[in-house]
C-alpha positions as CSV (number, residue, x, y, z in Angstrom):
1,X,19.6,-2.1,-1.4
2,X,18.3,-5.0,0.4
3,X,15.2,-5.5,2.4
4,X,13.7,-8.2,5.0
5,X,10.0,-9.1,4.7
6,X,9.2,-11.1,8.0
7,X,5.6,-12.1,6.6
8,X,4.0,-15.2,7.9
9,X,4.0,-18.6,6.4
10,X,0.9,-19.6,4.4
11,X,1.8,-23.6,4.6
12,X,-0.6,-24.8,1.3
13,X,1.8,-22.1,-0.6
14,X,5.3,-23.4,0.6
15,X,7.6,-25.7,1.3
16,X,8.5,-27.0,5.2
17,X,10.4,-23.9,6.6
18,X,12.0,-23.4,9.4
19,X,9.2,-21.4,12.1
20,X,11.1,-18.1,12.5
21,X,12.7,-17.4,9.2
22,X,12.0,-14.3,7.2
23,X,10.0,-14.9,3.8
24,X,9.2,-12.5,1.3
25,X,6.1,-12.3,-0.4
26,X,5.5,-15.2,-2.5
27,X,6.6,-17.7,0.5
28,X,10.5,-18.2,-0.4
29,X,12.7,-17.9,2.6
30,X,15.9,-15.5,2.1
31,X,17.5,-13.8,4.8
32,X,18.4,-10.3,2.6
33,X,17.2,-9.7,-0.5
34,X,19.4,-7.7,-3.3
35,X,16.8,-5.6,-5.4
36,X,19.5,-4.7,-7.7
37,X,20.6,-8.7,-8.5
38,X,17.7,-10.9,-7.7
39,X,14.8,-11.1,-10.3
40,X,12.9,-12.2,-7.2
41,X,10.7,-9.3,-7.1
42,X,9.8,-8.8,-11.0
43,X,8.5,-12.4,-10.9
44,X,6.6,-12.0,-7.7
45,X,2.9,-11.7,-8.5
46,X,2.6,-9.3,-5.8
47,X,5.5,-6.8,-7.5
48,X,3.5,-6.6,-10.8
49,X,1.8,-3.3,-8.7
50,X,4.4,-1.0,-6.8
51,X,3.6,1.0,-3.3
52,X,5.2,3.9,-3.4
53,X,6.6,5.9,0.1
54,X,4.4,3.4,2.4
55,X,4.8,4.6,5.9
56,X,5.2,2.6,8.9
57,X,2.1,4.2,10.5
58,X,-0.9,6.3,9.2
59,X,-2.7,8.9,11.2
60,X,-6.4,8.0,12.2
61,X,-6.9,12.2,11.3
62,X,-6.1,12.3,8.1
63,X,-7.1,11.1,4.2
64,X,-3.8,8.7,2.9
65,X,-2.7,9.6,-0.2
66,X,-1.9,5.8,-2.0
67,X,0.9,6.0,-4.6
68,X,1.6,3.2,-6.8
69,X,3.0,2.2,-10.3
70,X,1.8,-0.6,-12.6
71,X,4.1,-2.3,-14.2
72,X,4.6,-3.2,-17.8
73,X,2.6,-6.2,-18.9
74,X,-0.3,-5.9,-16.1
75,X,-3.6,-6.5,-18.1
76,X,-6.0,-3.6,-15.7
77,X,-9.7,-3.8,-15.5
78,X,-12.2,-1.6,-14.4
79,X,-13.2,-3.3,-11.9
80,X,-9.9,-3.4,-10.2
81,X,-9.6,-1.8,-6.6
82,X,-6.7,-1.0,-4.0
83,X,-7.8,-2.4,-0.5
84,X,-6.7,-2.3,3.0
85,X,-6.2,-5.6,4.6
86,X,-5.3,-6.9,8.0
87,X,-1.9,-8.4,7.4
88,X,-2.2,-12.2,7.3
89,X,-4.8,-12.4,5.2
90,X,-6.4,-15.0,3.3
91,X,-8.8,-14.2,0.8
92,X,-8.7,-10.3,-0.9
93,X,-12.0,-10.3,-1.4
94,X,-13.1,-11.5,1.8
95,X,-10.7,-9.8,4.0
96,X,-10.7,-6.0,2.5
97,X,-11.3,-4.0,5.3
98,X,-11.7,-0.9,2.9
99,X,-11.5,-0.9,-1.0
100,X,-11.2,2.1,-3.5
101,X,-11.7,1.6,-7.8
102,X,-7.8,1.6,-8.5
103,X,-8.6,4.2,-11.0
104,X,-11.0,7.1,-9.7
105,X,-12.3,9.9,-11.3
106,X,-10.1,12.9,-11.6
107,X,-7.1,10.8,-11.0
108,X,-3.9,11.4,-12.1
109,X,-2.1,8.8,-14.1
110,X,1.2,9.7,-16.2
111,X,3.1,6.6,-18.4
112,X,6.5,9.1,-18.3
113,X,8.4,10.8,-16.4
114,X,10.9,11.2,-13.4
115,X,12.4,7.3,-14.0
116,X,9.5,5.4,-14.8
117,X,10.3,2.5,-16.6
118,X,8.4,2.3,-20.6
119,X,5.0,0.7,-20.2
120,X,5.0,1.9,-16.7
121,X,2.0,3.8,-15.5
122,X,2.0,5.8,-12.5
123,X,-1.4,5.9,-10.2
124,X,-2.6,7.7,-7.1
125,X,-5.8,7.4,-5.0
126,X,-6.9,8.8,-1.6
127,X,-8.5,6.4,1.5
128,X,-10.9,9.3,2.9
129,X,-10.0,9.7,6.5
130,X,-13.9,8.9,7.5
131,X,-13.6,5.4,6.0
132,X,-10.2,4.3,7.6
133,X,-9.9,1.7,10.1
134,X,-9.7,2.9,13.7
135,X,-7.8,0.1,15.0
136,X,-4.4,0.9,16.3
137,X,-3.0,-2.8,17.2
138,X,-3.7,-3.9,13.8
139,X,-0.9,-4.4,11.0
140,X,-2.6,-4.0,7.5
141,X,-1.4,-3.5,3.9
142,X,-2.4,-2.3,1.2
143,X,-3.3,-4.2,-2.4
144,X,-4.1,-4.3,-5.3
145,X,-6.6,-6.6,-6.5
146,X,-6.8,-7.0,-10.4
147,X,-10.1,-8.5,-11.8
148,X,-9.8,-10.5,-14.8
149,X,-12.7,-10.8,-17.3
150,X,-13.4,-14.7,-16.1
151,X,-14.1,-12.9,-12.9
152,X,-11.2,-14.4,-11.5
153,X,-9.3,-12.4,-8.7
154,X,-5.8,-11.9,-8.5
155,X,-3.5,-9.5,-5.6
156,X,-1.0,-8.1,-8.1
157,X,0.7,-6.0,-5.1
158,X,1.5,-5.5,-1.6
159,X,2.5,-2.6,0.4
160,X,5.4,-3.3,3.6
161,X,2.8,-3.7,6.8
162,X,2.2,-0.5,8.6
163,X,-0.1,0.6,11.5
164,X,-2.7,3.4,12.4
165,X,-1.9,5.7,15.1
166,X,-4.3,8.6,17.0
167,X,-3.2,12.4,16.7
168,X,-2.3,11.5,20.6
169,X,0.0,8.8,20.2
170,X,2.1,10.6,17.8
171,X,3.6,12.9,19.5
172,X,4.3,15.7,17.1
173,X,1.7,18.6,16.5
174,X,2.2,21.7,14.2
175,X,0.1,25.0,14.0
176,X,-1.6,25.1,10.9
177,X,-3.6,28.4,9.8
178,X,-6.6,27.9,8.3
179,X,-6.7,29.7,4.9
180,X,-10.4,30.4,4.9
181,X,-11.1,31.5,8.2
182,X,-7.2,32.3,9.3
183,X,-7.9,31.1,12.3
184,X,-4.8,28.4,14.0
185,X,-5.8,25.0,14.0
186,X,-3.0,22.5,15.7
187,X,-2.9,19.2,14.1
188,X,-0.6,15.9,13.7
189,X,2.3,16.6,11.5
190,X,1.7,13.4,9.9
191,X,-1.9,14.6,8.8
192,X,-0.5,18.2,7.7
193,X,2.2,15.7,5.5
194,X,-0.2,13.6,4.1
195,X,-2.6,16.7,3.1
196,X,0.7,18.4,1.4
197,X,1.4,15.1,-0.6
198,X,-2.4,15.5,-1.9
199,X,-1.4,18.5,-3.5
C-alpha cells in the first residue's frame, strides 16, 4: 500500500528541498511511501497515535465520530487531548481550533481484538456537531497532543487533511424516520453515516 502526503515544508525542521516535492510528516521528502517495507511511519512521532477511517470531508450537520489507536510504548496522560487544527500549523497548543480529553467519560477503549497489535489500545471520541468549525475552505487535521508530566507538549499523531462541507454542498440526502416521533426528517447521508458509526 503506498500513500503520498503533499504537506508543506516547515524549513527550521528540514533540509533544502526542492519547492514542490511531496513530504511526509516528519519533513523527509519521498515520492511513494511502502507501509509494508519502510519503518518510516513507526518512527514518525506523529504515527505513535493512529486515525482511523478519516474522511476527505466532514459534514457541518453532524457530531464526527474520531477513531484512533495508540500504539505500544506511548506514555498517555490525563491531560492529553485530540484537537482540530487548520493544516499548516505551528504550535498545537496555540493553533487548536477545537480540543476534546483524548479519553472521555463513557468511552470505549479495548487493548484486543479484530488485528490490534499487543500493547495496542484502541480509542474513540466524538467532536459535538455544535463545536465544529464552520469553515468550508479550510483544510484541518486532527491530533493528538500528549502532555508529559514536565508539562512539555508533544503531537503524537496526525490525521490525512480533510475539509468541512454544508448539508448543501454535498449532494446526497436520505429520508430518515425519526424513531420518537416517526415523523421523516431528510438529512445528509454523510450525517446519517457518521450517527450509524456512533453506534
Amino acid at each position: 500500500m503506498s500513500f503520498r502526503f503533499p504537506l508543506k515544508n516547515n524549513s527550521r525542521n528540514s533540509t533544502k528541498m526542492e519547492e514542490n516535492s511531496p513530504q511526509i510528516f516528519d519533513g523527509s521528502s519521498v515520492e511513494n511511501i511502502d507501509l509494508e517495507k519502510s519503518s518510516l511511519f513507526t518512527q514518525s512521532q506523529y504515527a505513535k497515535v493512529i486515525f482511523h477511517d478519516v474522511w476527505d470531508w466532514y459534514p457541518t450537520d453532524a457530531d464526527i465520530v474520531c477513531r484512533f489507536t495508540v500504539t505500544k510504548g506511548v506514555v498517555t496522560h490525563v491531560k492529553d487531548q485530540v484537537a482540530i487544527l487548520p493544516v499548516g500549523w505551528t504550535s498545537a497548543a496555540n493553533d487548536a481550533i477545537l480540543s476534546i480529553p483524548a479519553t472521555q467519560p463513557g468511552s470505549t477503549s479495548s487493548t484486543i481484538g479484530r488485528g490490534i497489535p499487543e500493547g495496542c489500545r484502541q480509542e474513540k471520541v466524538v467532536f459535538k456537531v455544535q463545536n465544529i468549525p464552520k469553515d468550508l475552505q479550510e483544510f484541518y487535521q486532527i491530533c493528538y497532543v500528549g502532555h508529559g508530566d514536565s508539562g512539555s507538549v508533544t503531537v503524537c499523531g496526525a490525521s490525512a487533511p480533510f475539509q468541512f462541507r454544508s448539508p448543501q454542498e454535498s449532494g446526497e440526502w436520505c429520508e430518515v424516520e425519526d424513531a420518537e416521533d416517526g415523523i421523516l426528517i431528510v438529512r445528509s447521508r454523510a450525517a446519517v453515516d457518521q450517527e450509524n458509526l456512533q453506534k
